[in-house]
C-alpha positions in Angstrom: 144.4 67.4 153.4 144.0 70.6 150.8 145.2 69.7 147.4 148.2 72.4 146.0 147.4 73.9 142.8 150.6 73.2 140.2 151.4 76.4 138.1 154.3 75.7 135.2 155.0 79.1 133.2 156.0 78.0 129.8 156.9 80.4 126.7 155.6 76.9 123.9 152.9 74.8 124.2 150.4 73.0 122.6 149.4 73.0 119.8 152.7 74.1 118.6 154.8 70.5 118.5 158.3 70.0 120.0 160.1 68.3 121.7 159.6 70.6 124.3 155.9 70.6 124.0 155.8 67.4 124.2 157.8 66.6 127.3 155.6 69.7 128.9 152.5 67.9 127.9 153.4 64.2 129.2 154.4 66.3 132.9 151.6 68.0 132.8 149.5 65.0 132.3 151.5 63.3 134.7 151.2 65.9 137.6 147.4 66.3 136.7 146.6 62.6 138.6 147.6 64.5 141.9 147.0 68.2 141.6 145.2 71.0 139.8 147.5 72.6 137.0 147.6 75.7 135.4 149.9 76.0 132.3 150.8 79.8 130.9 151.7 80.4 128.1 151.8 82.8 125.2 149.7 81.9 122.0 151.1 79.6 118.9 154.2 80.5 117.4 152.9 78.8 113.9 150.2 80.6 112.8 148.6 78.0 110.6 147.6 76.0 114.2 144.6 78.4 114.2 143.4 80.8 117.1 143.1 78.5 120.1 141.1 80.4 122.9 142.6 81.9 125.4 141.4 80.0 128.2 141.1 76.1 128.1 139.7 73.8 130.7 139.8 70.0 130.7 139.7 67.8 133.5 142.2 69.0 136.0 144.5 70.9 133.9 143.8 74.9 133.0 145.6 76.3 129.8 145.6 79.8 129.9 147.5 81.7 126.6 148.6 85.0 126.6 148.1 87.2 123.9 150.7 89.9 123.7 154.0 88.0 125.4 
């Protein structure tokens, strides 16, 4: 059986911290065992988090950041 790649559209995520992020991040986790995911998102509202690059790849899970949303 093909594995389904899991695509959540998201306006926050890590490394800005919420309640929302964190939710997001435990789901994403979670849904991770059992599919590929791709998170997008736009880059850190809090500019002291630093620059995180636009594309991230660990494991299972793909976190790709949008500059200009």
């Amino acid at each position: 059986m093909a594995r389904e790649t899991i695509v959540e559209i998201a306006m926050t995520y890590l490394p800005d911290i919420g309640g929302g992020e964190t939710h997001l991040r435990d789901l994403i986790e979670y849904i991770s065992r059992f599919y590929k995911t791709v998170v997008i998102t736009m880059k850190p509202y809090q500019a002291n988090r630093g620059n995180p690059p636009i594309m991230e790849i660990a494991k299972r899970i793909t976190v790709i950041r949008s500059p200009d949303l």
